[in-house]
VEXKOLKOL-75169 format. One line per 4 residues: number of its first residue (from 0); their letters; for each residue x, y, z of C-alpha. Coordinates in Angstrom, 3 decimals, m for minus. Example, Ala and Ser with C-alpha at 12.3 -4.5 7.8 and 13.67 -1.06 7.14 Angstrom:
# VEXKOLKOL-75169
0) as) 12.300:m4.500:7.800  13.670:m1.060:7.140 .
//
This chain:
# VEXKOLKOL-75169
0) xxxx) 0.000:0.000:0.000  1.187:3.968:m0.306  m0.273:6.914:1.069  0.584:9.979:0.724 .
4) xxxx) m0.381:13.353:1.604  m3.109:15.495:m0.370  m1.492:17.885:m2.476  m4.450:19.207:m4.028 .
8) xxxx) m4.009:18.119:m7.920  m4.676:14.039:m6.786  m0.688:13.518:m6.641  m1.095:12.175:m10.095 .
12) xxxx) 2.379:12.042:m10.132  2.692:9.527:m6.943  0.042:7.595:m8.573  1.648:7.174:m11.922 .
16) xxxx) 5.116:6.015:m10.352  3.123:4.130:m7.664  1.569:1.956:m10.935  4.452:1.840:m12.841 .
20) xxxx) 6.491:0.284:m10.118  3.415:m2.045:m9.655  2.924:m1.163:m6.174  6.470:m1.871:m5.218 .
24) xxxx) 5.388:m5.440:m6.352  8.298:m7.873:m8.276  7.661:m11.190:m9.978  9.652:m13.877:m11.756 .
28) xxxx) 9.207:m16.674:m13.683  11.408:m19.866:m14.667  10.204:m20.426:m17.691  9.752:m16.575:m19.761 .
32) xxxx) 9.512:m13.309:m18.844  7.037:m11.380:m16.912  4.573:m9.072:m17.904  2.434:m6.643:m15.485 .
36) xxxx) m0.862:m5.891:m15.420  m3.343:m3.371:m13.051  m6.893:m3.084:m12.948  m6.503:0.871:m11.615 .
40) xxxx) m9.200:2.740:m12.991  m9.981:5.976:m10.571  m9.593:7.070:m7.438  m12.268:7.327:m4.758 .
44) xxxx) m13.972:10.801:m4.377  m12.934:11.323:m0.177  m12.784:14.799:1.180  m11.201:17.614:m0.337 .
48) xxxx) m8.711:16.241:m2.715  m8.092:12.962:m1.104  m9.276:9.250:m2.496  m8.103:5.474:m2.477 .
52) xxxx) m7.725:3.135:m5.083  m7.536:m0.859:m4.047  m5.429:m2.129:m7.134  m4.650:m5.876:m8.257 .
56) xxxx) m1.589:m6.192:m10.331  m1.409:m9.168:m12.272  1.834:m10.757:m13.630  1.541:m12.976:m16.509 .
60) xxxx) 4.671:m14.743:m17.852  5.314:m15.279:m21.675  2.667:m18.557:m21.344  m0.056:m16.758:m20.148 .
64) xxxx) m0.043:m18.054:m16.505  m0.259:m15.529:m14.187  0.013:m14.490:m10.558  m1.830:m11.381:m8.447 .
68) xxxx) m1.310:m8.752:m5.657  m2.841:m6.569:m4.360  m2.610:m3.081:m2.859  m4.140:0.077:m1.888 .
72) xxxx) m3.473:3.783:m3.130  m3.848:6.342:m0.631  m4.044:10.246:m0.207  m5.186:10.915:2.914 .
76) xxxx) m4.907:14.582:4.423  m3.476:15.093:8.133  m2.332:18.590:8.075  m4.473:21.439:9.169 .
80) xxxx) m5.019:24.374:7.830  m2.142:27.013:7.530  m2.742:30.883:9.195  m2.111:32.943:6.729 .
84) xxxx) m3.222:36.202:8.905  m3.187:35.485:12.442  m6.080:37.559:13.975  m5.826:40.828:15.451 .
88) xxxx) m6.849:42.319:18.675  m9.117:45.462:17.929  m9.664:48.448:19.896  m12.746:50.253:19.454 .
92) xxxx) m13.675:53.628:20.974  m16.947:53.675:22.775  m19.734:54.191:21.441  m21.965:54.113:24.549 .
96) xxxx) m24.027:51.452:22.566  m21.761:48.886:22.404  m19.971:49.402:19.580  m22.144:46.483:18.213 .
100) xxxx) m21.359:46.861:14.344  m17.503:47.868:15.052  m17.906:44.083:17.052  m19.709:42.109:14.191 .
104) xxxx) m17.975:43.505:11.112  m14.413:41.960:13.323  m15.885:38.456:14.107  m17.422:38.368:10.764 .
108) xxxx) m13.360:38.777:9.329  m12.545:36.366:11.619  m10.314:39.208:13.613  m8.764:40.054:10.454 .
112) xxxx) m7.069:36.368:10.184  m6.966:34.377:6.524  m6.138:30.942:6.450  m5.224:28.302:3.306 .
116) xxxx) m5.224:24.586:3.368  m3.739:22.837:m0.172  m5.953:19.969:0.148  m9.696:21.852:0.809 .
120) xxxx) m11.646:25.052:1.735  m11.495:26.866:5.235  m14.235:27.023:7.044  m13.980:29.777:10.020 .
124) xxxx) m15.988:29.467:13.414  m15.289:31.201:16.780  m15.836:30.900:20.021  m17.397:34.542:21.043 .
128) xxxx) m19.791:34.586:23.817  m20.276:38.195:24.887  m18.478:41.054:26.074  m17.591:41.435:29.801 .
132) xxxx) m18.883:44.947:31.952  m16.588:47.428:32.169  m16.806:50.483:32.934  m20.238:52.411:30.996 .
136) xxxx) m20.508:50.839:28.647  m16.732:49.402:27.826  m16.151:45.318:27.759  m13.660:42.881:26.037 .
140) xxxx) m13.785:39.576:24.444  m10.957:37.133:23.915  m12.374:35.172:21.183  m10.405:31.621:19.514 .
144) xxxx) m11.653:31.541:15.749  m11.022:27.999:14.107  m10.079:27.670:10.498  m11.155:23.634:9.678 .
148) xxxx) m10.810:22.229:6.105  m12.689:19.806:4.641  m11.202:16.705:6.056  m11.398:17.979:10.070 .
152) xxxx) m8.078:19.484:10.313  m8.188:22.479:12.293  m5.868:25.396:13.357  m6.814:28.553:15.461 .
156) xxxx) m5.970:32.113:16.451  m6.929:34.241:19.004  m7.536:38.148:19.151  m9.433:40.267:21.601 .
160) xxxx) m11.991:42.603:20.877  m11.941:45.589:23.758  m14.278:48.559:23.536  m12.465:51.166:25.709 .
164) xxxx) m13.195:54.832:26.972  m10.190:56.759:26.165  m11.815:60.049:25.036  m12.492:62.226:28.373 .
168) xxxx) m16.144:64.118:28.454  m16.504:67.097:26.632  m17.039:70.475:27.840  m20.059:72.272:26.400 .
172) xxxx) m19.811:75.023:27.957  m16.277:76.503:29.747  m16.592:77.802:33.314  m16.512:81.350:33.332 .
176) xxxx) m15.088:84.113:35.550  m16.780:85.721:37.724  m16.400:89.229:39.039  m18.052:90.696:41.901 .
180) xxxx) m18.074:93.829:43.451  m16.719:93.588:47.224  m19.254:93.895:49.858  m16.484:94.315:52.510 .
184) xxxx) m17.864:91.076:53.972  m15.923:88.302:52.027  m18.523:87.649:49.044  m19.428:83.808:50.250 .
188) xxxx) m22.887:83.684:48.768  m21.688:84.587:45.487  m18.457:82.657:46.225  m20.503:79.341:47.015 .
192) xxxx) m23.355:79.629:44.142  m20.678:80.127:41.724  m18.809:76.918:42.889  m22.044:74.654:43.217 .
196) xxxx) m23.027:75.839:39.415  m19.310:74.460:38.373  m18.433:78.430:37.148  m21.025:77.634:35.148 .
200) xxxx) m19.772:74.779:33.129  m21.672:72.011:31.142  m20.030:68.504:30.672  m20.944:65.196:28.533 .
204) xxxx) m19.452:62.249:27.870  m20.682:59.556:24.856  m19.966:56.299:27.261  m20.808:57.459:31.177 .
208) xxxx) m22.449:59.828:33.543  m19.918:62.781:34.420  m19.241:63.634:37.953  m17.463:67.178:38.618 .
212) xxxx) m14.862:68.021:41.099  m12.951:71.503:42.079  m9.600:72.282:43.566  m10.588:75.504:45.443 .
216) xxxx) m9.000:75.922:48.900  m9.440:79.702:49.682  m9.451:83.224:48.058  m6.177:84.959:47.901 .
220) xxxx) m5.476:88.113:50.588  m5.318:90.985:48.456  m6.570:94.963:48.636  m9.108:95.578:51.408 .
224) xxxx) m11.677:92.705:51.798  m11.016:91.543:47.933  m9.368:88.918:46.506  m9.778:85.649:43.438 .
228) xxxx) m8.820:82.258:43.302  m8.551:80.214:40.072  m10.311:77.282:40.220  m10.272:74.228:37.923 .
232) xxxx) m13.399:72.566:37.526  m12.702:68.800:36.706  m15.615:66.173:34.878  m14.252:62.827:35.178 .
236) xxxx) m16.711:59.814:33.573  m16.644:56.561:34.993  m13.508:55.263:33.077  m11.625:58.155:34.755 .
240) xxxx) m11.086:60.436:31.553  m11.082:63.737:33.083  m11.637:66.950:31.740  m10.765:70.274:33.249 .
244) xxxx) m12.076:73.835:32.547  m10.831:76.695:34.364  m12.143:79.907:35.761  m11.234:82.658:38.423 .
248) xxxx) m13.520:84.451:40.908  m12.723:87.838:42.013  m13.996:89.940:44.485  m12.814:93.136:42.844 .
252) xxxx) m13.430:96.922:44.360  m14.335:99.156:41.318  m16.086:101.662:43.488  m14.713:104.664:44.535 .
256) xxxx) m14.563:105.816:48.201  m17.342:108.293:48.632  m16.691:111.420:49.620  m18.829:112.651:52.333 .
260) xxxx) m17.910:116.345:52.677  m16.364:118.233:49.793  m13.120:120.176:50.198  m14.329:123.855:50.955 .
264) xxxx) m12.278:126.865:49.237  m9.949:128.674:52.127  m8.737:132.716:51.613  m6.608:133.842:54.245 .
268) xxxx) m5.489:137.807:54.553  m1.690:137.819:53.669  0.804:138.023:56.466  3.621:138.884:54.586 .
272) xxxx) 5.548:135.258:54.823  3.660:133.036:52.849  0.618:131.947:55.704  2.559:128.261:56.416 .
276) xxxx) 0.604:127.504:59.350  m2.748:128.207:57.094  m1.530:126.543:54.722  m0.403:123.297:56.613 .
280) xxxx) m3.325:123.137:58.408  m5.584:122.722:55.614  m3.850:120.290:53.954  m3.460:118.642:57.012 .
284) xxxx) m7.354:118.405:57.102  m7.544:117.927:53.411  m9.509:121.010:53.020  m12.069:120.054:55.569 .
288) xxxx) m13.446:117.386:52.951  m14.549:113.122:54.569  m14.573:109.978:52.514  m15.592:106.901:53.110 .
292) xxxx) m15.369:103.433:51.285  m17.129:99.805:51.780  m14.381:97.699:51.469  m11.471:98.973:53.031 .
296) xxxx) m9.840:102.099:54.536  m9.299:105.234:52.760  m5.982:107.422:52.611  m5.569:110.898:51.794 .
300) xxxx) m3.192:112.182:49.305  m2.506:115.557:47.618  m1.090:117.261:44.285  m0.141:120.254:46.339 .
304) xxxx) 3.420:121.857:45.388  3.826:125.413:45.148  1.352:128.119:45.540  1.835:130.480:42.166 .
308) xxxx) 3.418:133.599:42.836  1.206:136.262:42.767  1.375:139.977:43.828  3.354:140.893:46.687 .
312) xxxx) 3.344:137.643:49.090  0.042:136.137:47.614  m0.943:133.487:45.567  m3.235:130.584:45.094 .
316) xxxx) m3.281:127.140:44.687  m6.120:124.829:43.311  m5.580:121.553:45.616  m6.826:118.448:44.266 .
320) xxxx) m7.279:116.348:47.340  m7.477:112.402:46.611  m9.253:109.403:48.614  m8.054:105.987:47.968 .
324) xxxx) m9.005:102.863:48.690  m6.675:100.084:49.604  m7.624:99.022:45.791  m6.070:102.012:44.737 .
328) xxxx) m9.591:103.401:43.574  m9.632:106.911:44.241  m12.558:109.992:44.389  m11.200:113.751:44.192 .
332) xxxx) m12.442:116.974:45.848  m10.700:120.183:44.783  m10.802:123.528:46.332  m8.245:126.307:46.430 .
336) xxxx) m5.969:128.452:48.726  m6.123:131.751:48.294  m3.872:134.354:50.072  m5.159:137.448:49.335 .
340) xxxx) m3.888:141.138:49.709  m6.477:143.394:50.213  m4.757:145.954:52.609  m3.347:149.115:51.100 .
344) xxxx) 0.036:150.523:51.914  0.345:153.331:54.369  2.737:155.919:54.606  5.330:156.165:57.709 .
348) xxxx) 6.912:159.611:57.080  5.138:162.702:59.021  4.223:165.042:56.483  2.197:168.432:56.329 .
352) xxxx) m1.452:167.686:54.703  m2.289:171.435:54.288  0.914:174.433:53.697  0.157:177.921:52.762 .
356) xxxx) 3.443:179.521:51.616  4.431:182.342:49.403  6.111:181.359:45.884  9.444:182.139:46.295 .
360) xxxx) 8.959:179.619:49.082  7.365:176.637:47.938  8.469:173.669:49.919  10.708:170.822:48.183 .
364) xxxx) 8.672:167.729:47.485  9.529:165.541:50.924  10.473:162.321:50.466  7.750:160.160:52.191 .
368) xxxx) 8.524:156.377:52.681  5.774:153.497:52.253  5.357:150.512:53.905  2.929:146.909:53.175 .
372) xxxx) 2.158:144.329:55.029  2.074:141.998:52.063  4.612:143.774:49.072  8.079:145.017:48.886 .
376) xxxx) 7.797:146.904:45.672  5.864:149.504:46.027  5.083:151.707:43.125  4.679:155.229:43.746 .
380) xxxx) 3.417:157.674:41.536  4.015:161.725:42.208  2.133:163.418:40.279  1.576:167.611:41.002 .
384) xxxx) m0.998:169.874:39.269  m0.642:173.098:39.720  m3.595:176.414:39.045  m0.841:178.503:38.519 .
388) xxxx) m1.712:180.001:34.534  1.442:182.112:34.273  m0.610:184.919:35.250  1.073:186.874:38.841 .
392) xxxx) m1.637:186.286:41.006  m2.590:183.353:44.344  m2.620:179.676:43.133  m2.770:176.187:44.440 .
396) xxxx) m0.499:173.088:43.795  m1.641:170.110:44.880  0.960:167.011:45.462  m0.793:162.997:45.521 .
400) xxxx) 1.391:160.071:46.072  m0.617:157.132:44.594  0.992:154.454:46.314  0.041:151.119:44.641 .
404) xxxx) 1.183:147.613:46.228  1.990:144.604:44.090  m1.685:143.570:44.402  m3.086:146.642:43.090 .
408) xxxx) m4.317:148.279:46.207  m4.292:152.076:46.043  m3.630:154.500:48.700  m3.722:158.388:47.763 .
412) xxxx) m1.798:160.872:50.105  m2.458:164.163:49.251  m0.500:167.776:50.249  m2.346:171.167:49.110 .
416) xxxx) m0.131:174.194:49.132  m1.686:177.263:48.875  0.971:179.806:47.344  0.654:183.644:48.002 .
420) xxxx) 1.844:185.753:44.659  5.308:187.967:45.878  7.920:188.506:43.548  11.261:190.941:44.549 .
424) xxxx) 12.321:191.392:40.388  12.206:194.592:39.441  13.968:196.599:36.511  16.103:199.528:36.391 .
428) xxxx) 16.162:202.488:33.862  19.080:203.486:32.225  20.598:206.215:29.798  22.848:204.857:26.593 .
432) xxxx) 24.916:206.386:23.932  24.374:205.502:20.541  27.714:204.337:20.468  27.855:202.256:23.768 .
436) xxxx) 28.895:198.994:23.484  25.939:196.386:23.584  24.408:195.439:27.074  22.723:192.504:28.286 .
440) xxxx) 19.362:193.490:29.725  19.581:191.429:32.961  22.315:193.558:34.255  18.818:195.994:34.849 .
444) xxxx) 17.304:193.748:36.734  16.908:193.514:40.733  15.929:190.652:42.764  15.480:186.413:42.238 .
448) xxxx) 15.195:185.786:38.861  16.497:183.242:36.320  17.329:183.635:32.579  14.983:181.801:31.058 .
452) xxxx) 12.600:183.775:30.131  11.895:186.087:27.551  12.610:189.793:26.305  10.406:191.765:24.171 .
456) xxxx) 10.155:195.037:23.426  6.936:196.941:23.988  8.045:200.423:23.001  10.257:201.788:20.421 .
460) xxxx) 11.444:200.552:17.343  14.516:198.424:18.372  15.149:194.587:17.889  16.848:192.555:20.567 .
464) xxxx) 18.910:189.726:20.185  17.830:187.486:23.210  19.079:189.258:25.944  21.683:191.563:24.287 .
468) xxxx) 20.121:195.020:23.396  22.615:197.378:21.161  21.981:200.680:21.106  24.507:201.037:18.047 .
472) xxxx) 21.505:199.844:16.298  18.572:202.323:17.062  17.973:205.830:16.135  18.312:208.281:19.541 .
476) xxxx) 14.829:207.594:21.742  13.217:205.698:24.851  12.860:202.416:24.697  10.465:199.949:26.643 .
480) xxxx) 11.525:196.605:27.179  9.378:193.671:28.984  11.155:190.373:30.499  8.974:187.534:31.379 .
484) xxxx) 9.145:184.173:32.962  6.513:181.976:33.477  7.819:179.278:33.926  8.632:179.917:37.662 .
488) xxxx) 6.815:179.305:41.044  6.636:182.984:41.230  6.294:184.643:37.708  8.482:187.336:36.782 .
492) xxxx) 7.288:190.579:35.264  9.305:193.400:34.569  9.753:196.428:32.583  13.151:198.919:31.864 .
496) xxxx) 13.237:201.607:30.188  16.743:202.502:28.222  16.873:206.298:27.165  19.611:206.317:23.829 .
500) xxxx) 20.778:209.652:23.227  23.176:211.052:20.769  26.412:211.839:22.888  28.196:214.006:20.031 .
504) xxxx) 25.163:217.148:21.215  23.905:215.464:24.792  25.393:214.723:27.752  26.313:211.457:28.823 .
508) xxxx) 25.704:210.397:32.205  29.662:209.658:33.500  28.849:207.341:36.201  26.016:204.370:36.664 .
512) xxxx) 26.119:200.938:38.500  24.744:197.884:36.597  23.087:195.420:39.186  22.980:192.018:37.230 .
516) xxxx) 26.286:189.503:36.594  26.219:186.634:34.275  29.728:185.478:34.454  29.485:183.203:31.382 .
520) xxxx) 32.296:184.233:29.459  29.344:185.844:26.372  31.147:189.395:26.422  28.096:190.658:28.248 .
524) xxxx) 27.749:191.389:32.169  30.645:189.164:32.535  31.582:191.306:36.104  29.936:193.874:37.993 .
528) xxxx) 30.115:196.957:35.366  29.579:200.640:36.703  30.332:203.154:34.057  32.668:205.964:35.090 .
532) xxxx) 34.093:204.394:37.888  37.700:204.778:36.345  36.995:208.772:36.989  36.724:208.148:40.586 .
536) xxxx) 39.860:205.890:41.429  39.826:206.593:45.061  37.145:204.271:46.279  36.538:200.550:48.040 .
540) xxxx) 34.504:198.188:47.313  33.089:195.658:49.498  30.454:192.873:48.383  28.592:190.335:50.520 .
544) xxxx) 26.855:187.323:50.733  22.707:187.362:52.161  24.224:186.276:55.471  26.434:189.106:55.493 .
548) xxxx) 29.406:187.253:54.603  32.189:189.082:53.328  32.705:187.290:49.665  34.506:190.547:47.449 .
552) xxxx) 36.853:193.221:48.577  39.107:195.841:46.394  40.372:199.618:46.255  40.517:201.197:43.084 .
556) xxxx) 37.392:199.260:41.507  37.415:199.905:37.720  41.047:200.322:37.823  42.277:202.602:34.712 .
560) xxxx) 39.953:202.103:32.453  36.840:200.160:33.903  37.691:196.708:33.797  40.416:196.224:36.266 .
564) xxxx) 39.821:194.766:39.800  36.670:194.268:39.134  33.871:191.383:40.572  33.511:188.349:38.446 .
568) xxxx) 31.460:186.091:40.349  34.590:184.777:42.343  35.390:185.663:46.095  38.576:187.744:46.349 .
572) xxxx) 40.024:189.667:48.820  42.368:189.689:51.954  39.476:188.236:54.600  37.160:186.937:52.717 .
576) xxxx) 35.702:182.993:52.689  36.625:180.305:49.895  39.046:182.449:48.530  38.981:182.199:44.402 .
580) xxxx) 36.448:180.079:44.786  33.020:180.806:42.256  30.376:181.968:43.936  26.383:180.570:43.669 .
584) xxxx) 23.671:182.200:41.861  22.127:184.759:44.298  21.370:188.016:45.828  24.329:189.971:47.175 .
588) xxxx) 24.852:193.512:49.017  27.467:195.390:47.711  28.823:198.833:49.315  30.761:201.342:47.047 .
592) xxxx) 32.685:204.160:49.542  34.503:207.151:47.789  36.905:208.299:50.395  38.034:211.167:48.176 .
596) xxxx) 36.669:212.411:44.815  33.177:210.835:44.263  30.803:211.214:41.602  27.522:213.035:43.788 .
600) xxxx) 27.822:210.540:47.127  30.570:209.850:49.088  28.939:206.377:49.076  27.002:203.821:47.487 .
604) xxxx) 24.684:200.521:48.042  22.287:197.807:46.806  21.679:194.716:45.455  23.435:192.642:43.112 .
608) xxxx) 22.278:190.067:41.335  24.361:187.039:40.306  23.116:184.625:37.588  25.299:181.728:36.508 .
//
């Protein structure tokens, strides 16, 4: 007999040699040769591929006698199946329904696994039974599927199918902050609603219930009775996939302290040194002004600096005074310093309200001094108006300080002086030849007087140049000449009269005494001129001050020819004062003594006037 194993195609090859070696059989024969014979005709139709074939071989020698045996052809099959594809384990995510199509579509590929056999078909079966409880709705199977051919060989492979919950719930809705304003008392109802509504937050999960958890211990220790904590909100579903969402509560303090009393406005008089202790103390009490706050203490601050500089030792200064919270919130109240000036200066020098003088005597202006409380500079304004219309007659000047202070406060002192009209200038005639040299028309004047005035001539055909009248110039005759200055406390008015004769047929006068001395160096009154007096050498002059001061003394006056030793405005002499010194503009007394020869008096005296 032979068997041998399936290979699918009926081993046709094993069959033929199997035949052809007559089953392994051998025969002989004494008498010819041997022929062989087989009665094969087809295998049997077994499982799969496999069959049998009981053959008789017959050997017949040369004779025809012959002889039998015989055996039996087999292909059996004894080997299983081969895996091809073991199966695979599979890992589904859950569904929450148990993933029932994800678990028939594997057991219906048999895990995924392929199997071959060369002798038959595969036929797949498993042994599945149900999934175990896990967690929601997760579970497992370990399931053997069996690949058997046709002839009852069998192999297996194993694989687990697992539904599992890796995928943590979702959050539908985040927790949210939540901000509330501080009631000064902690916040817990707020606090404890918001934690019991999970900030808010919404949480599913596809295979379980969700359970939520928080982490919150305590709110943080900040500004007054505020403060937050950060909280994380945790679902977890029943496989322990978590989820987290998280969200801060905050007791904030938005509000501003209240202020109970507004700052009030403060002016103070000035004191001259800046009013510190006003000042302080009103900051100090923030300008009178209160505040308040529900959730924590409140502090006082200022923007003061510098008050502005303002007149004198005022100024101002618009305070903005500040309540804050421990939060730093803060609520202003402004109001404003004010030193003020409102005092006017006053004077501290004695003076005379009310003087009634004559003009010649009008008073200086006195120099009155000014004190304020609140300014150093002090403006002062003089200012003097006068009635007095050039005309010789009573008037009134009238003298106002205006003292002003830096702040613009006015005080007005006033002095009247009520002047009394007196003037001592008077003019003196004289007699000229037409051939004198020129004269200068104050030498005829007597008294105060300056020369600033002015000449005119209000009889007689003559012109004057200034003060310089030249009778070289006029035809024989009187003239009238007016001087006039107005422009003096006492106005001057006077007239001379100048006779001019023709001294070839009249008779000139040989001996006159000029009054007036401008010792300008013009070539007019230059020294005290007397005409003739070079006739009468034998004479002494003496000349003195208005305090009877001795200021000139000479013999021979004149000298030879009029113009020697004569008085030029300078004090000369053996005892008298300031020796070569000039002399001031004034009134002086002058006495002219002819011890011997004289021209009518054995003496002379008046008033001379000097004019610089």
């Amino acid at each position: 007999d032979l068997t041998v194993e399936c290979d699918g195609q009926g081993n046709a090859q094993d069959l033929a040699d199997w035949l052809a070696s007559n089953g392994g059989a051998s025969a002989s024969d004494t008498c010819s040769d041997v022929t062989w014979s087989n009665d094969f005709d087809v295998l049997s139709d077994d499982c799969g591929a496999t069959g049998s074939a009981t053959v008789v071989f017959t050997a017949t020698d040369d004779c025809g006698n012959t002889s039998s045996t015989t055996a039996v052809f087999t292909i059996e099959d004894t080997v299983p199946p081969v895996i091809d594809i073991d199966a695979e384990d599979l890992t589904v995510e859950c569904d929450g329904i148990g993933n029932e199509q994800d678990l028939v579509d594997w057991l219906a590929s048999n895990g995924g696994a392929s199997s071959s056999d060369a002798c038959s078909d595969v036929t797949w079966s498993n042994d599945y039974n149900g999934l175990s409880d896990d967690c929601g709705a997760t579970g497992s199977a370990t399931v053997i599927f069996t690949a058997t051919d046709d002839c009852g060989n069998s192999v297996t492979t194993t694989a687990t199918f697992t539904i599992e919950d890796t995928i943590a719930p979702v959050i539908e809705i985040d927790a949210e902050d939540l901000t509330v304003e501080c009631d000064g008392t902690g916040n817990a109802q707020d606090l404890d609603d918001w934690l019991a509504s999970n900030g808010g937050a919404s949480a599913s999960d596809v295979c379980s219930d969700v359970i939520w958890s928080n982490d919150f211990e305590v709110l943080s220790d900040d500004c007054g009775a505020t403060g937050s904590a950060t909280v994380i909100f945790t679902a977890s579903d029943d496989c322990g996939n978590t989820v987290t969402t998280t969200a801060t509560f905050t007791i904030e303090d938005t509000t501003a302290p209240v202020i109970d009393i507004e700052a009030g406005d403060l002016t103070v008089e000035c004191d001259g040194s800046g009013n510190v202790q006003d000042l302080d103390d009103w900051l100090a009490s923030n300008g009178g002004a209160s505040s308040s706050d529900a959730c924590s203490d409140v502090t006082w601050t200022n923007d003061f600096e510098v008050l502005s500089d303002d007149c004198g030792a005022t100024g101002s200064a618009t305070v903005i005074f500040t309540a804050t919270d421990d939060c730093g919130n803060s609520v202003t109240t402004t109001a404003t310093f004010i030193i003020e000036d409102t005092s006017a200066p006053v004077v501290i020098t004695p003076f005379d309200e009310e003087l009634t003088v004559s003009c010649n005597e009008i008073p200086d202006v006195p120099e009155l001094e000014f004190e304020d409380s609140c300014s150093i500079d002090i403006t002062v304004v003089f200012e003097e108006t006068s009635t007095y219309d050039g005309e010789p007659v009573d008037y009134e000047i009238q003298r106002e300080w205006i003292v002003t202070d830096d702040c613009g406060n006015v005080a007005i002192f006033t002095q009247m002086i009520f002047v009394n009209y007196e003037s001592n200038v008077e003019g003196v005639d004289t007699e000229l030849c037409n051939d004198d040299d020129p004269i200068d028309l104050f030498g005829l004047l007597t008294g105060d007087f300056t020369t600033d005035g002015n000449w005119e001539v209000i009889e007689g055909n003559a012109t004057i140049d200034g003060s310089i009248f030249d009778p070289t110039t006029v035809e024989p005759g009187v003239f009238v000449i007016s001087y006039t200055d107005s422009e003096v406390e006492c106005p001057v008015y006077a007239e001379v009269e100048i006779t001019v004769i023709d001294c070839e047929v009249g008779t000139v006068v040989d001996f006159e005494i000029f009054n007036g001395v401008t010792p300008d160096d013009d070539g007019y009154n230059d020294y005290f001129i007397i005409t003739g007096i070079e006739l009468y050498p034998d004479n002494n002059m003496k000349i003195y001050n208005r305090w009877g001061v001795l200021v000139f003394e000479t013999d021979n006056y004149g000298g030879s020819d009029g113009t020697q030793n004569v008085f030029r405005g300078i004090s000369e002499g053996r005892v008298t004062v300031k020796q070569n010194e000039e002399l001031p503009t004034g009134t002086y007394y002058y006495v002219l003594a002819f011890p011997g020869e004289n021209p009518g008096k054995s003496s002379y005296a008046g008033y001379l006037y000097v004019n610089r």
